[in-house]
C-alpha positions in Angstrom: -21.7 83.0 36.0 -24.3 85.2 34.9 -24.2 87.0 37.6 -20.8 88.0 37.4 -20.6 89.0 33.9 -23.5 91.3 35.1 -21.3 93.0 37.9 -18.7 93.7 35.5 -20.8 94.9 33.2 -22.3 97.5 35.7 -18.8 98.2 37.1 -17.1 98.9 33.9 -20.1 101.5 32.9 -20.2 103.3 36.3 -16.0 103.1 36.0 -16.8 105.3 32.5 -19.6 107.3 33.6 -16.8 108.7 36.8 -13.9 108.8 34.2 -16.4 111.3 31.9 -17.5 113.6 35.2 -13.9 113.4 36.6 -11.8 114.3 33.4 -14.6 117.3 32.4 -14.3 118.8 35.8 -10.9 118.6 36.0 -10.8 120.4 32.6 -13.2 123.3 33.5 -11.4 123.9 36.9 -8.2 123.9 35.2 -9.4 126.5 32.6 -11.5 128.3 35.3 -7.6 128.6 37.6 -6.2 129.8 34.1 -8.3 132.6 33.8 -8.5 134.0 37.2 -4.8 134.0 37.1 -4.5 136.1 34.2 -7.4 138.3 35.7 -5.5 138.6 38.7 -1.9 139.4 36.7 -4.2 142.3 35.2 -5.7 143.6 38.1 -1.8 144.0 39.6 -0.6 146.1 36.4 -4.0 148.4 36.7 -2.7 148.3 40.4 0.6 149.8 39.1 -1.1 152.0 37.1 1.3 150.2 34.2 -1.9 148.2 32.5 -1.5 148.3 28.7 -3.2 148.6 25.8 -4.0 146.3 23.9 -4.3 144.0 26.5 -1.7 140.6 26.1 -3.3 137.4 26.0 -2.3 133.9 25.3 -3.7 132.1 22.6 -6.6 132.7 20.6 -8.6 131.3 22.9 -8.7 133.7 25.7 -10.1 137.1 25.3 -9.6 140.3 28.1 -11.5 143.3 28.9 -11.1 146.2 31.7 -14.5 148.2 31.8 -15.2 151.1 34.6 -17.8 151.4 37.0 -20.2 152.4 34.0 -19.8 148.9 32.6 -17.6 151.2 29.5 -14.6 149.3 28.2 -11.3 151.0 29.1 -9.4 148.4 27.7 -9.3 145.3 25.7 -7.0 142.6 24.2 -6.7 141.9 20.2 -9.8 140.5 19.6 -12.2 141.5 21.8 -14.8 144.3 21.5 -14.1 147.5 22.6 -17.6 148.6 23.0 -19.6 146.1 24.5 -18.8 144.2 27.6 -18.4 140.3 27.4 -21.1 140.2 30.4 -24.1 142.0 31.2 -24.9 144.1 34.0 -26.4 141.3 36.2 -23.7 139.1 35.6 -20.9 141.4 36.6 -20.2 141.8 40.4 -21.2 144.9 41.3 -18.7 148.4 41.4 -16.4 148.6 44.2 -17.2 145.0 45.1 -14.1 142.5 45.9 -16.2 139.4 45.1 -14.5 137.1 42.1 -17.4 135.4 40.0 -17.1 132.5 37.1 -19.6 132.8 34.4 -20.6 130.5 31.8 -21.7 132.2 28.7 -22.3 131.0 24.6 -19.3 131.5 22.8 -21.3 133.8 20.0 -21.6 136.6 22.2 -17.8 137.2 22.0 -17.3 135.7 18.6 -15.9 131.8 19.5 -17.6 128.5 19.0 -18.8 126.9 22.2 -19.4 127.8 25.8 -17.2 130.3 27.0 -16.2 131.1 31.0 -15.8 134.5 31.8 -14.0 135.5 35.3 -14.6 138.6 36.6 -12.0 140.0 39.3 -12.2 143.4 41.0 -9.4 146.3 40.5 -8.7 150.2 40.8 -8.7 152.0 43.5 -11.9 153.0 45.1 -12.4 156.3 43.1 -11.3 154.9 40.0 -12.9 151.0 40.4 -12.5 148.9 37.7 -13.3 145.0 36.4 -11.0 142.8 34.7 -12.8 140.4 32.3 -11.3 137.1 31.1 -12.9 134.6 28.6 -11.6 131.5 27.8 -13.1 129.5 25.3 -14.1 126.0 26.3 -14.6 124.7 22.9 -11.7 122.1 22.7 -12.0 121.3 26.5 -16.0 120.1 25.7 -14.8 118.4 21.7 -11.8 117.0 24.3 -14.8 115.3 26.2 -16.9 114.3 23.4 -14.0 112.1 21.7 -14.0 110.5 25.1 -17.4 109.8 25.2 -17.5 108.2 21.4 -14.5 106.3 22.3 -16.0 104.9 25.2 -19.7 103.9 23.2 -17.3 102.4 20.7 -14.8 100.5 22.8 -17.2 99.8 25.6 -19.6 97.3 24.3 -15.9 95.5 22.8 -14.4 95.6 25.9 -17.9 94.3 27.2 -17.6 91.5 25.1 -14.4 90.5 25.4 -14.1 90.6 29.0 -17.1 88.2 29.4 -15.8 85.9 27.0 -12.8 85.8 29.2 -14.6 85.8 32.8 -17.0 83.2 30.9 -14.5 81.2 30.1 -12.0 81.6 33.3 -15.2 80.9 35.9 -16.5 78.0 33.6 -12.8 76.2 33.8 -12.7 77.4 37.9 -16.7 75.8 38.4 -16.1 72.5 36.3 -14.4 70.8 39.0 -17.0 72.0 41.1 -20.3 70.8 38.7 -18.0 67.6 38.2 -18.4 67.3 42.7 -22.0 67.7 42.4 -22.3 65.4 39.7 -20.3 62.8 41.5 -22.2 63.9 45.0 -25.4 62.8 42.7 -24.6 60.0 41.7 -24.0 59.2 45.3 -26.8 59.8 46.6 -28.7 58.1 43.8 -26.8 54.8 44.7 -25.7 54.4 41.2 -22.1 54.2 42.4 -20.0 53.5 45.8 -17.1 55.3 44.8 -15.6 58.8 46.1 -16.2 62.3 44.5 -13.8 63.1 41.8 -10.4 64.6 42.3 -9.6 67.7 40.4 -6.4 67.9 38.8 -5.5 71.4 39.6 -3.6 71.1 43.6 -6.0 74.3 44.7 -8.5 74.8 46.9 -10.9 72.6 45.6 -8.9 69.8 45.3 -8.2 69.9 48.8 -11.8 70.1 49.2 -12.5 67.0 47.6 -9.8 65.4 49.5 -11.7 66.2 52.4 -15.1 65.6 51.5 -13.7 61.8 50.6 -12.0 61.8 54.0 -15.6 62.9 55.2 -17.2 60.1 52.6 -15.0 57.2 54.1 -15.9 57.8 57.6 -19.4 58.0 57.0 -19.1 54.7 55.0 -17.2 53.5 58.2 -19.8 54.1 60.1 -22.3 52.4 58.1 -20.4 49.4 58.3 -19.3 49.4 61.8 -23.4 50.2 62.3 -24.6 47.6 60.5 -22.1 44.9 62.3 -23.2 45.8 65.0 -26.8 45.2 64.3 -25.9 42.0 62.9 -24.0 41.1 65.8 -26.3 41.9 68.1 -29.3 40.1 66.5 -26.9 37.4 66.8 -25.7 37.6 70.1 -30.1 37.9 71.5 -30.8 35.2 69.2 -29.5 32.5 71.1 -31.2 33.1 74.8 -34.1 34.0 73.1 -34.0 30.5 71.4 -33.2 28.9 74.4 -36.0 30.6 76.4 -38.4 29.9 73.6 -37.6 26.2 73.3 -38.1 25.9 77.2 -41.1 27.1 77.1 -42.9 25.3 74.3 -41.2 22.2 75.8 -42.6 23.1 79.1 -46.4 23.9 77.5 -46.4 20.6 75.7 -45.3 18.1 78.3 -47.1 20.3 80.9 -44.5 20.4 83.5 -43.2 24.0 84.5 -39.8 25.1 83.2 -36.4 25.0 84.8 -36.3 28.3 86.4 -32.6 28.2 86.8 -32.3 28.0 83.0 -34.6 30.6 82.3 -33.2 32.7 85.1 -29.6 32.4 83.5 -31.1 33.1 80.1 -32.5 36.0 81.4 -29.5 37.7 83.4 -27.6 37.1 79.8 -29.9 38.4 78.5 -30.1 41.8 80.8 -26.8 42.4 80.7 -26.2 42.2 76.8 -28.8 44.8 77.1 -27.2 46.9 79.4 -23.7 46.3 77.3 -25.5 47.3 73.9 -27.4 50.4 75.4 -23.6 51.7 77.3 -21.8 51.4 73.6 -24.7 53.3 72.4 -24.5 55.9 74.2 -20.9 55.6 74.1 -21.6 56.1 70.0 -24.2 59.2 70.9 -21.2 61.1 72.6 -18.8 60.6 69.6 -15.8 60.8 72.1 -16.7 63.6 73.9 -16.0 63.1 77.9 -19.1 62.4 80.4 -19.5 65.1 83.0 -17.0 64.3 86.0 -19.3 63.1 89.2 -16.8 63.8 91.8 -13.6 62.2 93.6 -13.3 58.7 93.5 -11.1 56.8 96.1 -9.6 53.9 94.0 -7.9 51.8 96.7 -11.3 51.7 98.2 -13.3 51.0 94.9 -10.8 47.9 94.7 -11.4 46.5 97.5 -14.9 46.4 97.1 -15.2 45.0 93.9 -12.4 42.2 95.0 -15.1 41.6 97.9 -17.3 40.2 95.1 -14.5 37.4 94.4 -13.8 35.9 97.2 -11.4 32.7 96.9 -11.0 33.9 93.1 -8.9 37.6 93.3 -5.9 38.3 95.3 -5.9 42.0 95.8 -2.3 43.3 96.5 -1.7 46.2 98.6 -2.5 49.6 97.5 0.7 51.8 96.4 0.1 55.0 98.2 -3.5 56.9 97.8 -4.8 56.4 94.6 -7.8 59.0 93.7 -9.1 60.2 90.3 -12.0 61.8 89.6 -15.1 60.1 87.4 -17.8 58.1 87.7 -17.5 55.6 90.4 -20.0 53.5 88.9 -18.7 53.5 86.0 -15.0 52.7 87.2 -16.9 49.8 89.0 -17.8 48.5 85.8 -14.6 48.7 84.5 -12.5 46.3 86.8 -15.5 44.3 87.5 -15.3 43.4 83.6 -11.5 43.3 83.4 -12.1 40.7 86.3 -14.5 38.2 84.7 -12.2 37.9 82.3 -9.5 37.3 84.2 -11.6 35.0 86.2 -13.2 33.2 83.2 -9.7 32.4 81.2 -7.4 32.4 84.4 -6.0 28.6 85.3 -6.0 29.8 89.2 -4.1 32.8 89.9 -5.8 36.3 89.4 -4.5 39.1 91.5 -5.3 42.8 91.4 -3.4 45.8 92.2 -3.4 49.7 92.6 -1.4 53.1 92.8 0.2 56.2 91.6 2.8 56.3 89.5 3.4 60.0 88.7 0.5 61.6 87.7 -1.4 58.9 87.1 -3.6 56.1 88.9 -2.8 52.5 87.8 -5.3 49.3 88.0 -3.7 46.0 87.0 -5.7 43.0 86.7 -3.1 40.1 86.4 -3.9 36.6 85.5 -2.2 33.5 84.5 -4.3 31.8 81.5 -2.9 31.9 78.2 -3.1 35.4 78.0 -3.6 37.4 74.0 -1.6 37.2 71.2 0.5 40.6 71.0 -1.0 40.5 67.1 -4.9 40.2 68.5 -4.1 42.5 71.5 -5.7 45.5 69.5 -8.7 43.4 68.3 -9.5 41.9 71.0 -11.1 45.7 71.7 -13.8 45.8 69.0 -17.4 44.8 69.7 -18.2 41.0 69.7 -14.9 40.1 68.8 -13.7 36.5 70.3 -10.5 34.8 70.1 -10.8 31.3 68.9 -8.5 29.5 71.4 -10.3 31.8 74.6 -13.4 32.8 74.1 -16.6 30.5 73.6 -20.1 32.0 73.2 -21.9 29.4 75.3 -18.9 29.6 78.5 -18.0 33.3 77.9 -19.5 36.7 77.3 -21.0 38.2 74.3 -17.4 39.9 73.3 -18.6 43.0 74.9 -16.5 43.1 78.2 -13.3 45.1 76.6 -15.2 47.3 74.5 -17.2 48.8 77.5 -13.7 49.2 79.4 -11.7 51.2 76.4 -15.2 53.4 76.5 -15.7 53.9 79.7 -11.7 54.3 80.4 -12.0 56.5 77.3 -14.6 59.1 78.7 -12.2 59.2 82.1 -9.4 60.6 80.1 -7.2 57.2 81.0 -5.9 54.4 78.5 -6.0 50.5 78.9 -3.2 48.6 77.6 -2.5 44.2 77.5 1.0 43.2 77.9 2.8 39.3 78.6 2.3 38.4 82.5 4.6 35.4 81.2 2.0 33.3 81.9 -0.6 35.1 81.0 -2.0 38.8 80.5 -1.5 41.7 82.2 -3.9 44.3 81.8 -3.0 48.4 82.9 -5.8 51.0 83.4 -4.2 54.3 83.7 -6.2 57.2 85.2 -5.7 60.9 85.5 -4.2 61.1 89.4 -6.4 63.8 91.7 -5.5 65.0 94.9 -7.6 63.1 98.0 -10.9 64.0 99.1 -11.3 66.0 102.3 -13.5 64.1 104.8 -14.6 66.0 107.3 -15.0 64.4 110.9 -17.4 61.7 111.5 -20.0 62.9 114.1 -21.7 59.8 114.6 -19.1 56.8 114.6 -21.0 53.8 114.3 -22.1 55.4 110.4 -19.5 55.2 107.5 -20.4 57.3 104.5 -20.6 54.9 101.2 -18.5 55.6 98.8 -21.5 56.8 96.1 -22.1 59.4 98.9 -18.2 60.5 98.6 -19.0 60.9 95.0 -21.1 64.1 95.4 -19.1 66.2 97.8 -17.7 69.6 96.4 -14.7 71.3 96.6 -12.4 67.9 95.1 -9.4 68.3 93.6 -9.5 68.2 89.7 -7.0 65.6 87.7 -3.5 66.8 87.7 -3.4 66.2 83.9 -5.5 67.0 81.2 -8.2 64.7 80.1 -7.0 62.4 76.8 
């Protein structure tokens, strides 16, 4: 605030300091132009040979002189002397010159108060050469500048005053809203309060700024939440194979018999793959929804068929629609209908089928099953990490409530959606990919050899999706 007073401080004094130089120069060139023209007007009539005597002048101000080439006054208006020139010989342009010169001289020498400007204009022939001299007093032109001046030293230091009682007042009422952010910010931070920053009354800038910065504080308290579940969750989720290994293994070391292996085997496996499932939603969190880098093509009918390999008896896998290919991470997409098919598996009462195509520019994966499917009401829960439903889900026969969080990521980062709908019975579940055009495969030299579908994955010059990612 200081500041700014300060800049108009300094910008009101150089705005008087220019007003003073412009308004006194203005003045001089104006009397300086009234001279010369009065000069010149004489210099026509001695022209004319029609120059009078005593010479006519305007005002009292203004005094005229013709003198010869002997500096000798031929002429002269009421008022002036008739004997002595108003300028000396150094100051006058020399005879038979046509140079026009401005002098400043004190008024006494002609008889006036204050500086004086003399003009000094050539005339007459060049036998008869002669100088017309015209003073004009500039004694009310400097008193005309010297009331400005006073004025200013009077009025300035008011208008000082005034104007940074205003600007104090108009930036303290425009900063209070922002001191009362930073106050609230502060208190924040200090953890004396959980609340959001105040919200100015005014519907300006800051106010909107506010708005924002709560929108910003609300997410961040989201986070912290959805954070510190997590943690909690998964402490919970480790706690119970790491109590089950434990308790084998001080069984084992008291009785002296070695462990079941299977057990700790299963207990082990559970626990890799929570590990794997916490460190994928952790990355998942580390890209903040921004897309991993594309791999390469990805034949889907294909990547089907292999993972319905790995469920033999359990999956039907219907005939592929057409030639389904996107482009991704084939891993990953492995993952994703892998989990969509434990579940399936897991809550199915016999019947689990599996299905592929293209339905305009997309690729579709449907995992069908006939168990007793989701409640349309838990359909968008049954997303979040470590959720279970009551009536499906047990922690001991299922998963850790992982499975669907890692598909909506991972189906996320492809650009595609995953949506649950009725089977009637059971639950339908649609992956929908951006569609790409199929991979070239060049010609097989060496029959006997088929080229994995990992080493598809890395081939250039694939087709990108048809659609943009989202």
């Amino acid at each position: 605030m200081l500041l700014g007073v300060s800049g108009l401080v300094a910008g009101l004094l150089v705005g008087g300091v220019l007003l003073v130089t412009v308004l006194g120069g203005t003045l001089h060139r104006g009397a300086e132009d009234a001279a010369n023209r009065t000069a010149t007007e004489f210099a026509g009539l001695i022209a004319n040979d029609s120059l009078p005597d005593p010479l006519p002048v305007s005002g009292d101000d203004v005094r005229a002189q013709v003198i010869d080439d002997q500096g000798r006054v031929v002429a002269a208006s009421l008022g002036a002397d008739r004997l002595v020139p108003f300028l000396y010989p150094d100051e006058r342009p020399a005879p038979g010159s046509d140079r026009t010169s401005s002098v400043y001289i004190a008024g006494e020498r002609i008889g006036v108060t204050g500086p004086v400007q003399v003009v000094a204009v050539p005339a007459g022939t060049a036998a008869q050469p002669r100088t017309v001299l015209v003073a004009k007093s500039l004694g009310d032109l400097v008193r005309a500048v010297d009331l400005l001046k006073h004025s200013l030293l009077i009025a300035y230091p008011l208008l000082v005053l005034l104007l940074a009682a205003i600007a104090w007042r108009v930036i303290g009422a425009t900063l209070r809203p922002v001191e009362a952010l930073r106050a609230g910010a502060q208190r924040i931070t200090d953890g004396s309060r959980a609340d959001r920053l105040p919200l100015p009354a005014s519907r300006d800038e800051i106010h909107r700024l506010a708005v924002t910065l709560n929108g910003m504080l609300a997410r961040l308290e989201g986070s912290r939440a959805r954070q510190r579940a997590f943690v909690a969750d998964a402490a919970h989720e480790l706690r119970s194979p790491l109590a089950n290994l434990r308790t084998q293994l001080e069984v084992a070391q008291r009785i002296g018999d070695p462990p079941d292996t299977d057990e700790l085997l299963a207990d082990v496996r559970r626990l890799g793959r929570l590990v794997d499932d916490l460190l994928l939603l952790a990355r998942s969190d580390d890209l903040a929804g921004r897309p991993d880098p594309v791999t390469g093509p990805v034949d889907v009918g294909g990547l089907l068929a292999t993972v319905a390999a790995r469920y033999p008896g359990t999956v039907t896998l219907r005939p592929v629609d057409g030639t389904p290919w996107t482009v991704g991470d084939e891993a990953a997409l492995d993952r994703v209908v892998a989990n969509l098919l434990d579940n399936a598996v897991r809550h199915a009462r016999g019947r689990v089928e599996l299905a592929g195509g293209v339905t305009g520019d997309r690729v579709e994966i449907t995992v069908t099953d006939d168990g007793p499917g989701i409640p349309a009401a838990d359909r968008d829960r049954v997303f979040d990490r470590f959720t279970r439903l009551d009536d499906a889900r047990a922690r001991d026969a299922g998963g850790a409530g992982l499975g669907l969080s890692i598909v909506r990521e991972l189906v996320a980062r492809h650009g595609g959606t995953v949506t649950l709908a009725d089977a009637g019975p059971g639950l339908r579940v649609t992956v929908r990919l951006p569609a790409a055009e199929p991979d070239p495969v060049e010609p097989d030299v060496d029959s006997d050899s088929a080229a994995p579908a990992q080493a598809r994955s890395v081939q250039t010059g694939f087709a990108r999706p048809t659609t943009p990612a989202g």
